[in-house]
C-alpha positions as CSV (number, residue, x, y, z in Angstrom):
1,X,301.3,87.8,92.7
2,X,303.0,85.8,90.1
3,X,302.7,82.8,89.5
4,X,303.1,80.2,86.7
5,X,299.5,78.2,87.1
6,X,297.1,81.5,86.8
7,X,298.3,84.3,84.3
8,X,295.5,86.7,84.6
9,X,296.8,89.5,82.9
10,X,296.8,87.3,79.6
11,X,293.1,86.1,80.7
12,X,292.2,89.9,80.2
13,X,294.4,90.2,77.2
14,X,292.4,87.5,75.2
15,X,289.0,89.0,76.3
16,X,289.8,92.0,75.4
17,X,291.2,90.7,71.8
18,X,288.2,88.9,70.9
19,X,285.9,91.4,71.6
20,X,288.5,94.0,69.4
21,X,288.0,91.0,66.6
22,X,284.2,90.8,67.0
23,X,284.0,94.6,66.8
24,X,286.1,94.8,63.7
25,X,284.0,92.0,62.0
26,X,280.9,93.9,62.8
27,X,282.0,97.3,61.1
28,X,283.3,95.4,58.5
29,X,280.2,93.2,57.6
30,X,278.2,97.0,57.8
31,X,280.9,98.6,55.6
32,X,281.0,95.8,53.0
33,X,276.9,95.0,52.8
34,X,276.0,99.4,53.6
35,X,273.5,97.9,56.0
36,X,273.6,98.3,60.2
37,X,271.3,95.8,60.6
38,X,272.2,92.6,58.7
39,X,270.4,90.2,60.8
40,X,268.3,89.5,64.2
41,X,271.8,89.1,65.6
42,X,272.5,93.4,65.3
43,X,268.7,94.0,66.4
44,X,265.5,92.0,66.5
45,X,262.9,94.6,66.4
46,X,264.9,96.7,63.8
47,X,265.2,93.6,61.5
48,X,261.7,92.0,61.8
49,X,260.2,95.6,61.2
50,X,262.0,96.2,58.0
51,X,261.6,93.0,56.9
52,X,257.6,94.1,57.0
53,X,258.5,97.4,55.2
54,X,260.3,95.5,51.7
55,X,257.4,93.0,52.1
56,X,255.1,95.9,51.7
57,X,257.3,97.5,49.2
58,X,257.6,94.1,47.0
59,X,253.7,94.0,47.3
60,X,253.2,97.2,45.8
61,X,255.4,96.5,43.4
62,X,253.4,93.6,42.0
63,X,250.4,95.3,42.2
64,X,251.9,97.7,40.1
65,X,252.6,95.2,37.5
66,X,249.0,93.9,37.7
67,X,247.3,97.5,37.3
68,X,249.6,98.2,33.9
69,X,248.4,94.6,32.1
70,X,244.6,95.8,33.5
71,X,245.6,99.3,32.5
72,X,246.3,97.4,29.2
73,X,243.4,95.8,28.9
74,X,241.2,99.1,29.7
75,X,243.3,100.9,26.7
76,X,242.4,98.0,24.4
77,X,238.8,98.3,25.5
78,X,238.6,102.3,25.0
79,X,240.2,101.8,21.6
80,X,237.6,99.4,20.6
81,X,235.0,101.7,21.8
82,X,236.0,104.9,20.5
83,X,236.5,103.0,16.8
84,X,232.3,101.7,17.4
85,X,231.4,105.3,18.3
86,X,232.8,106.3,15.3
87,X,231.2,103.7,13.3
88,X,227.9,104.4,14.5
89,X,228.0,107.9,13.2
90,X,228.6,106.3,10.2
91,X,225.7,104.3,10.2
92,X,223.5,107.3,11.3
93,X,224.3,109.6,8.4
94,X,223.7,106.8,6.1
95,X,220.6,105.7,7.8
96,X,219.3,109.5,7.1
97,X,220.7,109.8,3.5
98,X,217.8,106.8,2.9
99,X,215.2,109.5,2.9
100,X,214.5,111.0,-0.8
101,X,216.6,108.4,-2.7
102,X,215.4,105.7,-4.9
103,X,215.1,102.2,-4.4
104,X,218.5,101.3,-5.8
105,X,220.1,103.4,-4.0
106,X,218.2,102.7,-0.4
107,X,219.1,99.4,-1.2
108,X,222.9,99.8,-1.7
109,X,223.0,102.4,1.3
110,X,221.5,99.3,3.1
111,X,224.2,97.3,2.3
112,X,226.8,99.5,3.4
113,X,225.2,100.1,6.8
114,X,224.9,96.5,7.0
115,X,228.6,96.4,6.1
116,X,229.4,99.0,9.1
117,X,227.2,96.8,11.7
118,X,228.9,93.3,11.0
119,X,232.5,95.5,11.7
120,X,231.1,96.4,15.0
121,X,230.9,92.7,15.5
122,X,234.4,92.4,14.7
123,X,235.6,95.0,16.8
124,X,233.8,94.2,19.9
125,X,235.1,90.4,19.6
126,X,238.8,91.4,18.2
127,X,239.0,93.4,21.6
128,X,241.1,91.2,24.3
129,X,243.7,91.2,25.3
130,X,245.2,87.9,27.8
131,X,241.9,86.6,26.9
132,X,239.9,89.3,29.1
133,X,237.5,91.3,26.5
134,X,235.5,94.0,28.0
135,X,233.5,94.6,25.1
136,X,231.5,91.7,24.8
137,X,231.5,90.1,28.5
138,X,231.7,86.5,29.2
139,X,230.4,83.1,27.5
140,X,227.4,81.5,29.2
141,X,223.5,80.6,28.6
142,X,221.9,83.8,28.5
143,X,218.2,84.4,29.0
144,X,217.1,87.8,27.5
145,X,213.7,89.4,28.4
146,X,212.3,92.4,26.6
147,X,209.8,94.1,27.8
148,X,207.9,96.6,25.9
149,X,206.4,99.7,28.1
150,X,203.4,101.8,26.4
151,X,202.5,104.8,27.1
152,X,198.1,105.5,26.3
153,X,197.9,108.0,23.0
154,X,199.1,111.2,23.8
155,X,197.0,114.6,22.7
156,X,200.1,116.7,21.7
157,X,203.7,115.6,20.9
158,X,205.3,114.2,24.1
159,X,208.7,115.6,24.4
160,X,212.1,113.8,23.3
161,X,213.2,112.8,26.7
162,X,216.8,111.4,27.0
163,X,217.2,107.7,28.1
164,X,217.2,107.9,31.8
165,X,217.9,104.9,33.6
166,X,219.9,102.9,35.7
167,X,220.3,99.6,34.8
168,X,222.8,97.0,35.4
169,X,225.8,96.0,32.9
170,X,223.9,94.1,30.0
171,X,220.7,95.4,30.1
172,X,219.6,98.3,28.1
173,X,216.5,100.4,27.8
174,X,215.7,101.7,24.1
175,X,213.2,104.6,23.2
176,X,211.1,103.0,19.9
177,X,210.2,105.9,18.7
178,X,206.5,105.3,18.9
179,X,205.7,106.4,22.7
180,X,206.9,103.1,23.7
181,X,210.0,101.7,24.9
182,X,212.2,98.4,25.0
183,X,213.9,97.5,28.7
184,X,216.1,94.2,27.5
185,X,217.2,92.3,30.9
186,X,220.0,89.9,30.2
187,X,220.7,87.3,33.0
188,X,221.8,83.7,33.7
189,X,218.9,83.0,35.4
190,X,216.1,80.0,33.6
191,X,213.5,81.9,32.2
192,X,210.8,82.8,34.4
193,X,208.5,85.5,35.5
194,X,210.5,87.9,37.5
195,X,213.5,87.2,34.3
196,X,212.9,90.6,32.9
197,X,214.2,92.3,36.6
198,X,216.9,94.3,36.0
199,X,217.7,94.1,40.2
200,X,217.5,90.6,40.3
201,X,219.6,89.9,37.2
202,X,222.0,92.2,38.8
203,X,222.3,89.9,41.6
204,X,222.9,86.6,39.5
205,X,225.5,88.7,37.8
206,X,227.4,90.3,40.4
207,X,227.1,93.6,38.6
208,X,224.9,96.1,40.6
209,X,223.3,99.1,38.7
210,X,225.3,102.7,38.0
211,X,224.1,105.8,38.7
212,X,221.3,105.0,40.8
213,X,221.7,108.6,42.2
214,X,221.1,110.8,39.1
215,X,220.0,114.3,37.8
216,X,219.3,115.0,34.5
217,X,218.0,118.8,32.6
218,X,215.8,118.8,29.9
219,X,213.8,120.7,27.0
220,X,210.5,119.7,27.9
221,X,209.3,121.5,24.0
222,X,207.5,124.7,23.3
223,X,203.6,122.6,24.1
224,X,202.3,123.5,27.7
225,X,200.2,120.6,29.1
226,X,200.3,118.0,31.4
227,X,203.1,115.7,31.3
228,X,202.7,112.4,32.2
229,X,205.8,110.3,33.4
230,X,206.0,106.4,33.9
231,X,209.0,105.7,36.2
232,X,209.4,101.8,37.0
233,X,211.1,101.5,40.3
234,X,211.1,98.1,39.8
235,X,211.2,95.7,43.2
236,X,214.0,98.6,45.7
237,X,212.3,101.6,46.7
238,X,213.1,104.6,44.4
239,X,212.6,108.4,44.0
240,X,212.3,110.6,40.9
241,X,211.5,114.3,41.7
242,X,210.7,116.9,38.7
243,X,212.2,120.6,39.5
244,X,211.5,123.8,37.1
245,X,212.4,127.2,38.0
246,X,213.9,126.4,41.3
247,X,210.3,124.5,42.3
248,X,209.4,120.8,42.7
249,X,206.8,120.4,40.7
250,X,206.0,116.3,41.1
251,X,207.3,114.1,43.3
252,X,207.1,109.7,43.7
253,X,204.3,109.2,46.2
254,X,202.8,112.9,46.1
255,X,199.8,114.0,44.8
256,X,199.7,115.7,41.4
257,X,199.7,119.5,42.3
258,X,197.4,121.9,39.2
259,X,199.4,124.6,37.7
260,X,203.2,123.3,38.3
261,X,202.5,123.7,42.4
262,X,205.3,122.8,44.4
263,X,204.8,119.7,46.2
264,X,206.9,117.9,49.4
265,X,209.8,115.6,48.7
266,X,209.8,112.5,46.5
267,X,209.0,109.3,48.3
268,X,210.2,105.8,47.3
269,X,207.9,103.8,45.8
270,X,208.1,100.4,44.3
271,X,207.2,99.0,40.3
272,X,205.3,101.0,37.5
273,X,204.1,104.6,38.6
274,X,202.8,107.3,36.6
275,X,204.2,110.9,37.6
276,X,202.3,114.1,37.2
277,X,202.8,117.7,36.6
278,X,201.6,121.1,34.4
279,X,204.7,121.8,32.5
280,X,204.7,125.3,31.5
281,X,207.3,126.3,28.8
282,X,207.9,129.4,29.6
283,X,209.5,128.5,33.1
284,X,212.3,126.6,31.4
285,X,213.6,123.9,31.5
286,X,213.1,120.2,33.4
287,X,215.4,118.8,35.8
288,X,214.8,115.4,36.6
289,X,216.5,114.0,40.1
290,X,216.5,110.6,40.9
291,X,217.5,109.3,44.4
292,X,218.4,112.6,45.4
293,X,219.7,111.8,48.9
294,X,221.3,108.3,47.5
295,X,220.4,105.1,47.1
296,X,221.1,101.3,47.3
297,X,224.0,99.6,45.5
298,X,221.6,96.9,44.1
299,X,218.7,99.6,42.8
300,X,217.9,100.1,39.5
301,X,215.2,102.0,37.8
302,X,214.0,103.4,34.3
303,X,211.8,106.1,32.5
304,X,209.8,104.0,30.6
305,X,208.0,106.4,29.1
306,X,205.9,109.9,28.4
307,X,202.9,111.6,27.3
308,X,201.5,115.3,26.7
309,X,198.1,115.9,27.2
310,X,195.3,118.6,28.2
311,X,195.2,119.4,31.9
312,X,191.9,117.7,31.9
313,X,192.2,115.0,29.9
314,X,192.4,111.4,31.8
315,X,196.6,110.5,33.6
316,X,197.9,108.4,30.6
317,X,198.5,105.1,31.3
318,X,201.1,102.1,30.5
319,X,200.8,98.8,29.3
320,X,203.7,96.4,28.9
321,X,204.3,93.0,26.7
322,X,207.2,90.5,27.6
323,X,209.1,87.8,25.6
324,X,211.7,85.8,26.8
325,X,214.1,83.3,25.4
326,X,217.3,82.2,26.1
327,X,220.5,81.3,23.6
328,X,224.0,80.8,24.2
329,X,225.5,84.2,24.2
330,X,227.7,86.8,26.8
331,X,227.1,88.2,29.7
332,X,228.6,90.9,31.8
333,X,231.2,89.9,34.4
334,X,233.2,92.1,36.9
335,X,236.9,92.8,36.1
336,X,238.3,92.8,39.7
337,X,241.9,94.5,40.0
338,X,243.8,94.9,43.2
339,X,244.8,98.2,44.4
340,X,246.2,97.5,47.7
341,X,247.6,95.2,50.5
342,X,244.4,94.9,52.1
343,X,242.2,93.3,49.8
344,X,240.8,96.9,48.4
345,X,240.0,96.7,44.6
346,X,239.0,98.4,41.5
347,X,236.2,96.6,39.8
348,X,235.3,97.0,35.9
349,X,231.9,96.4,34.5
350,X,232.1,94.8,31.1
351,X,229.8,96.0,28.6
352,X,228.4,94.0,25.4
353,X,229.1,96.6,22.3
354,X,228.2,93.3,20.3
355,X,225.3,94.4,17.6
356,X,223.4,92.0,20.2
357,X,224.0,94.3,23.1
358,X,223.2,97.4,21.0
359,X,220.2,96.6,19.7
360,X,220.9,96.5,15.8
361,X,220.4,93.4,15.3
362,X,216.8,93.2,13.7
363,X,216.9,97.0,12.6
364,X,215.0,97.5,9.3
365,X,217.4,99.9,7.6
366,X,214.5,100.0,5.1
367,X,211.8,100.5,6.9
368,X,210.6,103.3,9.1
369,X,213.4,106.1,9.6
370,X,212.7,107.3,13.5
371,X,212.8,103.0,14.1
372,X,216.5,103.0,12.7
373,X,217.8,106.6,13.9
374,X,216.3,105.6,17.3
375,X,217.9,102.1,17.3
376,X,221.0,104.1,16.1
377,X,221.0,107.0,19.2
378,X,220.6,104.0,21.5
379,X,223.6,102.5,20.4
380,X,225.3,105.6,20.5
381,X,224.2,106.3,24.2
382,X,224.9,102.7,25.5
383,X,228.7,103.5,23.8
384,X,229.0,106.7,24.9
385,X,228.1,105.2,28.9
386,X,230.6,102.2,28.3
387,X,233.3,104.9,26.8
388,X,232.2,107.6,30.0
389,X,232.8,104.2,32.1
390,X,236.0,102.9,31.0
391,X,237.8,106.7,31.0
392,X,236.7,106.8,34.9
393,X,238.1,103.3,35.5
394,X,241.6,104.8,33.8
395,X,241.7,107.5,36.1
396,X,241.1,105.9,38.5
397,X,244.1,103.4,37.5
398,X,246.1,106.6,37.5
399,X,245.4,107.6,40.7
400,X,246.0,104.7,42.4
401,X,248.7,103.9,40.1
402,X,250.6,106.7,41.5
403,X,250.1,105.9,45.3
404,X,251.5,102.5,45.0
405,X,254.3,103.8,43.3
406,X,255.2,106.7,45.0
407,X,254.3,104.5,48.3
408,X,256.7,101.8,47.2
409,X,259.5,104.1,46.9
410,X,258.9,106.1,50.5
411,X,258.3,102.3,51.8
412,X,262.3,101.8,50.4
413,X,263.5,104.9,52.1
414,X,262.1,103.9,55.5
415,X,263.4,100.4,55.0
416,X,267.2,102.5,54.4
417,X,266.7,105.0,57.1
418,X,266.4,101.6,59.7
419,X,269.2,99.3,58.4
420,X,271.1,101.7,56.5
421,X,274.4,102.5,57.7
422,X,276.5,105.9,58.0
423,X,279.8,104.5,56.1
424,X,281.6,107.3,57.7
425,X,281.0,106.7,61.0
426,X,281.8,102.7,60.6
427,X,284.7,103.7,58.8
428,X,285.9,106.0,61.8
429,X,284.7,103.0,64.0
430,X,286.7,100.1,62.2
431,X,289.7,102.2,62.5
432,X,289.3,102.6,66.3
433,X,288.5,98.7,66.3
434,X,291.1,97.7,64.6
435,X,293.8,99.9,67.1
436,X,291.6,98.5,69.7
437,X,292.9,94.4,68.1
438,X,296.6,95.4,67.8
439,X,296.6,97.2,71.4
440,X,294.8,93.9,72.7
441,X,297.1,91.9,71.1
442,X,300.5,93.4,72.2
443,X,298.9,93.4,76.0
444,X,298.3,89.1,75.4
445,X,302.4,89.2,73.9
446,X,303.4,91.2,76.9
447,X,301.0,89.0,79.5
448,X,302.4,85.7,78.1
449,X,306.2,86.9,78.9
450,X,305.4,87.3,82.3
451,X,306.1,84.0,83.2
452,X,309.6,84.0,82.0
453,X,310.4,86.5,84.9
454,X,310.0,83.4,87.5
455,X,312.2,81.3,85.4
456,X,315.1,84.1,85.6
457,X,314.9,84.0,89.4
458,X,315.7,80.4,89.2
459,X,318.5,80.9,86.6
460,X,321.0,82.5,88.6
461,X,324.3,80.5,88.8
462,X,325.7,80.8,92.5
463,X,328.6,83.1,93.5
């Protein structure tokens, strides 16, 4: 029908246009941005989830930036370390060179090692880095306790056990020399009775006990007898078990079994115990397991000393001295970096490599030798354990280093692989779009001249 009120064709023309237009728009916006999606408009669920993807991507990329300046601040901290080490065996060989010299030159040997002590000072405090130093914790009121363990007179040589303890961050346990030993606690805490516990000054600190869960292997000496071990479990329940030759030979809350007897598995027991067994030398060597099956985060126990005696003589036993006293000082403190989007962390322990923290402080470099070399081999030990510490904390940096990065990067492929567009296909598609506009646009021309066919039939002049 024609008619001059209703041109339908021309209604269908301009539908068809815009929607030629809005197509070419489309492949146009995708060809000049490269992306399909470009907003909720092209597809909701698309959009919203790669929006989630670069958020996780950008989030990994700033925890990338905040592991490199802790990753810093570890390498300023193993640097620092590695130069005290090296100090220490310094000190040592002077400290032995004392013997069979005279008095002068003791005296300027003394000096020197003196001199090498007050630059482990100025190492340990010239390591920070953004005001975060490792090596000597952080201020506050400290309270110190030491308390000195002795082990009853021994009829042979007891044997030169290593330190074996776990203690937290801060507090140390030194072998005097003299079948006695030092545990210093360090805490916040107000002096008081239970000051010297190394569990509950791991609670005020925040910084739980390592290696709770240990073994060690020892030369128990060519002298058979009966070894007598103190092992202070403090207030947590802890094991030690002794093994020689493939048999447990003494266990925490078994009885003492004649003739190295093997004996059921190590209970835990609580505070100051004494540890029996008949160590024969020629079954080889000691293995001492503590915690064997694991053991609370907040534990901590120590080896506090050792004695040698005759089968039949009396079990040695301990007695212990404590002082306390408190000064304004450092204390350890956690080192908390974040690894990942969902809270999960790396946490470093600081650890005071002040002269404080390692015990030189009141060493008599003149007096008795074994006082200064074992002053000095603590020192080394509590270095060596903040040196062993730090180098897993870098690995560990490493590791998960390389998952945030290498997750950040898969992260921006998914994000391409949903918005991404094929610029070959939308190139093909704008082409078709754009014939699509000119076709639509010839059909409105042609629609609109319809009309002018009912004017001609009115425009004919009569014969």
């Amino acid at each position: 029908m024609l008619s001059i009120l209703t041109n339908t064709g021309a209604a269908d023309a301009v539908r068809a246009l815009n929607a030629a237009t809005a197509e070419v728009q489309v492949h146009q916006e995708r060809i000049s941005t490269g992306k399909r999606v470009n907003s909720t408009k092209d597809d909701s669920a698309d959009y919203i989830t790669a929006q989630q993807l670069r958020s996780d991507a950008d989030g990994r990329r700033a925890i990338g930036k905040s592991m490199a300046n802790a990753g810093s601040v570890l390498d300023v901290a193993n640097l620092g370390a590695e130069q005290i080490s090296n100090i220490l065996n310094s000190i040592r060989d002077k400290a032995l060179s004392l013997t069979g010299n005279d008095a002068g030159s003791k005296d300027s040997i003394a000096k020197d090692v003196k001199a090498l002590v007050d630059q482990i000072n100025t190492i340990a405090r010239n390591s920070n880095l953004n005001g975060i130093n490792l090596l000597t914790g952080r201020p506050a009121t400290v309270t110190t306790t030491k308390t000195v363990t002795t082990m009853s007179p021994s009829s042979y040589a007891p044997p030169a056990l290593p330190t074996m303890a776990a203690l937290p961050p801060g507090s140390t346990l030194t072998n005097n020399g003299t079948g006695s030993t030092t545990l210093q606690t360090v805490t916040t805490d107000a002096p008081s009775a239970n000051a010297g516990d190394p569990e509950l000054a791991a609670k005020t600190l925040g910084t739980p006990p390592e290696n709770a869960s240990a073994s060690y292997t020892v030369a128990g000496g060519p002298q058979a007898g009966r070894m007598d071990v103190a092992f202070n479990a403090f207030g947590e329940g802890d094991v030690m078990e002794v093994w020689q030759n493939g048999t447990r030979i003494a266990a925490t809350g078994q009885s003492y079994a004649a003739s190295g007897g093997a004996v059921s598995a190590g209970k835990a027991v609580s505070g100051e115990n004494i540890v029996s067994f008949d160590y024969d030398p020629s079954k080889g060597a000691l293995t001492f397991r503590f915690n064997p099956n694991g053991a609370d985060s907040g534990t901590a126990w120590a080896v506090t000393g050792v004695a040698l005696n005759d089968k039949t003589a009396p079990i040695a036993s301990v007695s212990t001295s404590a002082a306390t006293s408190q000064a304004q000082g450092a204390v350890p403190f956690n080192y908390d970096v974040s690894v990942g989007l969902k809270g999960e962390k790396i946490s470093i322990g600081s650890r005071d490599l002040s002269t404080t923290g390692l015990g030189l402080d009141s060493v008599d470099w003149l007096g008795a030798l074994t006082g200064a070399i074992g002053a000095v081999d603590g020192a080394k030990g509590r270095v060596s354990e903040a040196l062993s510490h730090f180098g897993t904390k870098a690995r560990s940096f490493d590791i998960a280093s390389l998952f945030n990065t290498k997750l950040g990067d898969v992260l921006d492929i998914a994000v391409g692989n949903i918005v991404d567009a094929d610029l070959g296909v939308e190139s093909a598609k704008l082409q078709s779009a754009q014939i699509k506009q000119q076709l639509a646009a010839k059909a409105l021309s042609i629609a609109n001249d319809q009309p002018k066919i009912l004017l001609s039939l009115f425009d004919k002049k009569a014969a």
